[in-house]
SERO-4910 file (N, C-alpha, C, O; in steps of 0.05 Angstrom, whole numbers):
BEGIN
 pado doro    nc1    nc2    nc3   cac1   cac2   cac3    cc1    cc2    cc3    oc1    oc2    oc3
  Unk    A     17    -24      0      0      0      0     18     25      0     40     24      9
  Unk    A      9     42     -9     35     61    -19     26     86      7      4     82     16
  Unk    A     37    105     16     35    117     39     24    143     28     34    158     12
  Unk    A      2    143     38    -17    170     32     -9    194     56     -7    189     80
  Unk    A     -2    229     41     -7    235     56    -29    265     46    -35    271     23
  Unk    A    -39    279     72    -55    300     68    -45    322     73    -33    330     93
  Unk    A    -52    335     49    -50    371     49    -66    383     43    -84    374     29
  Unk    A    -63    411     54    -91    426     36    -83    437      3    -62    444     -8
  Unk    A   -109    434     -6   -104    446    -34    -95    471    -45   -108    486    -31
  Unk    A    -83    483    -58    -72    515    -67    -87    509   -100    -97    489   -110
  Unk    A    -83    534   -109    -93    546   -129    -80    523   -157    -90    521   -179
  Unk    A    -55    510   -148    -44    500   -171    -51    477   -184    -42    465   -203
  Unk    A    -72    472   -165    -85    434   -158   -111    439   -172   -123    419   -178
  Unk    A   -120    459   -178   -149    469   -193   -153    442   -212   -168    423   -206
  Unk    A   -138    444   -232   -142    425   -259   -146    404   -251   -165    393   -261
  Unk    A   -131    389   -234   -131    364   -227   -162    353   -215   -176    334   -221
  Unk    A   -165    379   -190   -194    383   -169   -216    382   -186   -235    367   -185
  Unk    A   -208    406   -212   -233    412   -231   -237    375   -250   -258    375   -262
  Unk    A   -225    357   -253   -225    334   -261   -242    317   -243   -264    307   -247
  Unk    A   -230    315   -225   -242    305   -197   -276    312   -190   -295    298   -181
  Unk    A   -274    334   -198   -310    338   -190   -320    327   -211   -338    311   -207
  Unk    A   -311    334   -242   -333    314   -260   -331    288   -260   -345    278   -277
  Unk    A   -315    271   -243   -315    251   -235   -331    240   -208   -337    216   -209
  Unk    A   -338    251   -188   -359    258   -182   -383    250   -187   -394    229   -183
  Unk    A   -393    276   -201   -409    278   -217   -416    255   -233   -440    249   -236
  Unk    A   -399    244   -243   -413    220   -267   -412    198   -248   -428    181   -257
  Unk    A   -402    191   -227   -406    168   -200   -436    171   -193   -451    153   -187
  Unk    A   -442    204   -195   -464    202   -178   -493    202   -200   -515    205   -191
  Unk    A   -489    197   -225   -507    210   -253   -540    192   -235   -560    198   -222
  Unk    A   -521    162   -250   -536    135   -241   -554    140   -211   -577    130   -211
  Unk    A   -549    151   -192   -571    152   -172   -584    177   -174   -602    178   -156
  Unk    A   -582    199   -189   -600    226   -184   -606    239   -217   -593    255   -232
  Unk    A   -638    221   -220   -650    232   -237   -647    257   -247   -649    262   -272
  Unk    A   -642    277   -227   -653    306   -228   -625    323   -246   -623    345   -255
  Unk    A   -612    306   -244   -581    318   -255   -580    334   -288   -577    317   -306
  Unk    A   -580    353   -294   -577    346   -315   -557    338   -342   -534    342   -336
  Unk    A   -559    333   -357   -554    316   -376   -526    323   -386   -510    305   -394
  Unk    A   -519    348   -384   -496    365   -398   -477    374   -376   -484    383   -354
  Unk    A   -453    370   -384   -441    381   -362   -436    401   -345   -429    422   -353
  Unk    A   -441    396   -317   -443    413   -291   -426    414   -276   -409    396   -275
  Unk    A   -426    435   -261   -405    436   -239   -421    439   -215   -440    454   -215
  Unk    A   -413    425   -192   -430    428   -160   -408    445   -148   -420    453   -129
  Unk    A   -389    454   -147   -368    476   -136   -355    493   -142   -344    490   -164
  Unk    A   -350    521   -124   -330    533   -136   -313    530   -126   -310    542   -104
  Unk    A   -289    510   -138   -271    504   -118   -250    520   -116   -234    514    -99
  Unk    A   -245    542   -130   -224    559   -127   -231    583    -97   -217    592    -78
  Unk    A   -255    586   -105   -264    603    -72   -267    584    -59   -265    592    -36
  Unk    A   -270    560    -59   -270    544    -26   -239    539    -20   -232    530      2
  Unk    A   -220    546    -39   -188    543    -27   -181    567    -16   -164    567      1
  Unk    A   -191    588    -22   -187    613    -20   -205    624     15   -198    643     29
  Unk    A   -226    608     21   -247    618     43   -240    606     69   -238    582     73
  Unk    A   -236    625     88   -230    617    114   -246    598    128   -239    592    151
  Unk    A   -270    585    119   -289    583    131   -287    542    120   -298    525    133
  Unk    A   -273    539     99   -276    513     79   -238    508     81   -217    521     79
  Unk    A   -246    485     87   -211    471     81   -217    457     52   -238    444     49
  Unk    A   -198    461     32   -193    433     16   -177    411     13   -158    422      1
  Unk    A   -170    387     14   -150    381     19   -146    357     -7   -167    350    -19
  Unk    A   -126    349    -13   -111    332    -32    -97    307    -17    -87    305      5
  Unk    A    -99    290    -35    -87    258    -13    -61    260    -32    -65    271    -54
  Unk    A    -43    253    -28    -19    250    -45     -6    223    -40      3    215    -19
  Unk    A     -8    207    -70      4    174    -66     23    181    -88     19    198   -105
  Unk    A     47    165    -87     59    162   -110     65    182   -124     64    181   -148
  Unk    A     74    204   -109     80    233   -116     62    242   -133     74    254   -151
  Unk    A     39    243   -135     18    249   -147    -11    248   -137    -20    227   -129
  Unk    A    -28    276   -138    -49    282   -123    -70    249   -129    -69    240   -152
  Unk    A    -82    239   -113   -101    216   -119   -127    215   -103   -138    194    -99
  Unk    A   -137    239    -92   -155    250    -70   -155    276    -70   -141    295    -78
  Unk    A   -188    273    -52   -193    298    -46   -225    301    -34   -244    288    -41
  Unk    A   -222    322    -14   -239    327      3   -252    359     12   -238    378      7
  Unk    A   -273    362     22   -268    393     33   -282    393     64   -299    376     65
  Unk    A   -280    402     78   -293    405    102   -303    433    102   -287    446     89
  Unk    A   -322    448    112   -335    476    113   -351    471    132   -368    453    134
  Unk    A   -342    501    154   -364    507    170   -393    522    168   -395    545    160
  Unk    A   -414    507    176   -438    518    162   -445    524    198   -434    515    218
  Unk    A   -471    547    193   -484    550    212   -511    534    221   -531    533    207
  Unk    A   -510    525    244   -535    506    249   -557    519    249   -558    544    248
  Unk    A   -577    505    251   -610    517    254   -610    529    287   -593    519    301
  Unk    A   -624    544    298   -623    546    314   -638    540    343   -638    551    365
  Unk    A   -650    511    328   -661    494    350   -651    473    350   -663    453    359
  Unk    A   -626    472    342   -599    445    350   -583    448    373   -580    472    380
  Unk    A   -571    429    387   -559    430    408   -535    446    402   -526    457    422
  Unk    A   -522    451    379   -497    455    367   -500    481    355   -523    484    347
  Unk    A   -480    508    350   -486    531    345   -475    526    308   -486    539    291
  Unk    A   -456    508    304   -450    503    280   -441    481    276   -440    468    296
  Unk    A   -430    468    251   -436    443    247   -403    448    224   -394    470    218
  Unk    A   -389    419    214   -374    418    194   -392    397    180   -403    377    188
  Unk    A   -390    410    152   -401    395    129   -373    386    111   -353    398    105
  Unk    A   -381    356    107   -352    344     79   -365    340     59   -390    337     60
  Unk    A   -352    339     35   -357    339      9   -331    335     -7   -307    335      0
  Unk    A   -344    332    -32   -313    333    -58   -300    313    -51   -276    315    -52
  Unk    A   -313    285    -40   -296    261    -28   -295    249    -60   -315    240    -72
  Unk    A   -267    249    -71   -258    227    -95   -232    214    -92   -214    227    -82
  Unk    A   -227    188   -101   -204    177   -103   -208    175   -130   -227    180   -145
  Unk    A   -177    164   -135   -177    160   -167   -182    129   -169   -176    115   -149
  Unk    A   -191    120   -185   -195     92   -181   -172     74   -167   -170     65   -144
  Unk    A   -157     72   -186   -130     56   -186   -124     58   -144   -116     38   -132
  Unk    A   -129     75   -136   -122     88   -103   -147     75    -88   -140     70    -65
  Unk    A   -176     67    -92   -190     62    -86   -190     30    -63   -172     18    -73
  Unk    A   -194     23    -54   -194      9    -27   -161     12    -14   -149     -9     -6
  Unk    A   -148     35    -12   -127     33      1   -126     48     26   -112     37     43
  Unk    A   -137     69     32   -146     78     62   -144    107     46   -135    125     61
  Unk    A   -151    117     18   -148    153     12   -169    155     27   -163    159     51
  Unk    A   -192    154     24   -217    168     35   -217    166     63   -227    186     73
  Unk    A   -208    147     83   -210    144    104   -186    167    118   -193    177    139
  Unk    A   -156    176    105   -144    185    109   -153    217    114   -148    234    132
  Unk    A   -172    216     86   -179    244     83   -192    256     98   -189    280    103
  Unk    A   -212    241    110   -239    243    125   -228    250    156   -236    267    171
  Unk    A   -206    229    161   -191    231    187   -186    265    189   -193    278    209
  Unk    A   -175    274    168   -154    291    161   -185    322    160   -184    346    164
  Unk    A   -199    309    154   -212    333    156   -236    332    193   -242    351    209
  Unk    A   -243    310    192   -253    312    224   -227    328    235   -232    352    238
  Unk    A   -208    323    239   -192    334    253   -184    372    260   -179    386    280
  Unk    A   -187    374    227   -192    405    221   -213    416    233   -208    437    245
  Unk    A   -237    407    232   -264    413    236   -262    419    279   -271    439    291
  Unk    A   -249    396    291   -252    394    312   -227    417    327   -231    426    349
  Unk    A   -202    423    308   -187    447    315   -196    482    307   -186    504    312
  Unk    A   -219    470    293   -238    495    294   -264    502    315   -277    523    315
  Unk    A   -269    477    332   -285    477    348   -305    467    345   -323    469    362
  Unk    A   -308    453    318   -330    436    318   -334    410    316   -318    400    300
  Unk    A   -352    390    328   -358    384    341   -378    362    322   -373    338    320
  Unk    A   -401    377    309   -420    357    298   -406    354    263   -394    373    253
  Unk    A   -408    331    250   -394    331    225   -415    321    213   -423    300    222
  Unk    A   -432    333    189   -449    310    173   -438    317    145   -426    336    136
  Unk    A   -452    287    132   -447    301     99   -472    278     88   -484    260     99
  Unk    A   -470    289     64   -498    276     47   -479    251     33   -455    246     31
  Unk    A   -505    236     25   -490    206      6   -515    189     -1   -529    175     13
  Unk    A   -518    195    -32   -543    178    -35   -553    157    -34   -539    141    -47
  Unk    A   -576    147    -23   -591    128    -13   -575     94    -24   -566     73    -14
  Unk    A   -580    108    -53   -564     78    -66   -539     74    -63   -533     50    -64
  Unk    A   -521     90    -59   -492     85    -54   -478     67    -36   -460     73    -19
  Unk    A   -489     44    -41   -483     32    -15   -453     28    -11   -447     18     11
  Unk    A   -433     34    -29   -395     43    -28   -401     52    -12   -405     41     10
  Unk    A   -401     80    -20   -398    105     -8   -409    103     23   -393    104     41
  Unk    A   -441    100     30   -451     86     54   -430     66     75   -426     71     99
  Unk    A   -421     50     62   -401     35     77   -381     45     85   -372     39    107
  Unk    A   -370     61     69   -342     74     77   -353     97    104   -346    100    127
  Unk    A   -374    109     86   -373    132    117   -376    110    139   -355    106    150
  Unk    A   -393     99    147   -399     82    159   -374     72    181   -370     75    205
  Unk    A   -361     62    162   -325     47    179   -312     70    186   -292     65    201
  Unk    A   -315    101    178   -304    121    184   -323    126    214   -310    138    232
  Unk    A   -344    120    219   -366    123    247   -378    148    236   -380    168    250
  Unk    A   -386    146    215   -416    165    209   -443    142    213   -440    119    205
  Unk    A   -467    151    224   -481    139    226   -509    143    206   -504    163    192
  Unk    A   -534    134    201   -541    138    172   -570    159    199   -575    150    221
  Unk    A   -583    186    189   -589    201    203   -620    212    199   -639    211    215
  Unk    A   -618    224    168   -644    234    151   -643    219    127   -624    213    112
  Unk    A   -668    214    126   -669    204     91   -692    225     75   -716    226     76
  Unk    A   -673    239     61   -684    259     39   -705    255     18   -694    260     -3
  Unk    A   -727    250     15   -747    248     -3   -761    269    -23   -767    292    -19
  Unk    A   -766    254    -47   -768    270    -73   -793    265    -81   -799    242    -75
  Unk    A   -807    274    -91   -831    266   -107   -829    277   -136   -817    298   -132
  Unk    A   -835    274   -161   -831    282   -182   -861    294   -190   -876    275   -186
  Unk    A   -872    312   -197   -901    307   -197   -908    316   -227   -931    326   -232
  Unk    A   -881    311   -254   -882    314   -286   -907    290   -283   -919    281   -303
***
């Protein structure tokens, strides 16, 4: 297993990041009808490297980026026990890196951030069908919380 490590992302990792999200994206086509058809972007990832508020970070195997994550602090509702919350996202490996511990590294690597900022509650979304993705948070100790429902009414 080749030794992963974590950093945060800079401006020069864009291309690679901006790859990464349409990768993403086409993982996630197959479970969300609502997507559409042409290519999209879900981030601006150059302001979330740039915002005090969002870490991004990069897994590095094999002298070469193979991950990536973001953590951001959001503000809670204000009938939660918690005044704010860290949200993750932008979780990709590259294939080839996939069952070797990137995501688990990353996730480590960003609870950690989240908790030297003072927080405390961590959630992130992962759809229903994903049962990967489901598993992995899972062995990371996310537990499964809200289930989001859609109705189509075309």
């Amino acid at each position: 297993m080749p030794e992963i490590f974590i950093r945060k992302a800079v401006k020069t990792d864009l291309d690679i990041l901006l790859t990464f999200e349409q990768g993403i994206i086409e993982a996630e086509r197959p479970f969300d009808s609502t997507l559409k058809s042409e290519k999209v972007s879900y981030y601006d990832i150059e302001k979330m490297i740039q915002s005090q508020d969002v870490v991004v970070v990069v897994a590095i195997g094999d002298n070469n980026i193979v991950g990536s994550g973001y953590a951001r602090i959001e503000k809670a509702k204000p009938y939660l026990k918690y005044s704010k919350y860290g949200y993750l996202g932008f979780m990709y490996t590259l294939p080839k890196f996939r069952g070797k511990g990137v995501n688990a590294a990353i996730i480590k690597h960003l609870i950690n951030w989240c908790k030297n900022e003072n927080v405390n509650e961590i959630r992130l979304d992962v759809y229903s069908e994903n049962t990967i993705a489901i598993n992995a948070y899972a062995k990371a100790g996310f537990k499964k919380h809200l289930i989001n429902m859609r109705y189509d009414a075309d």
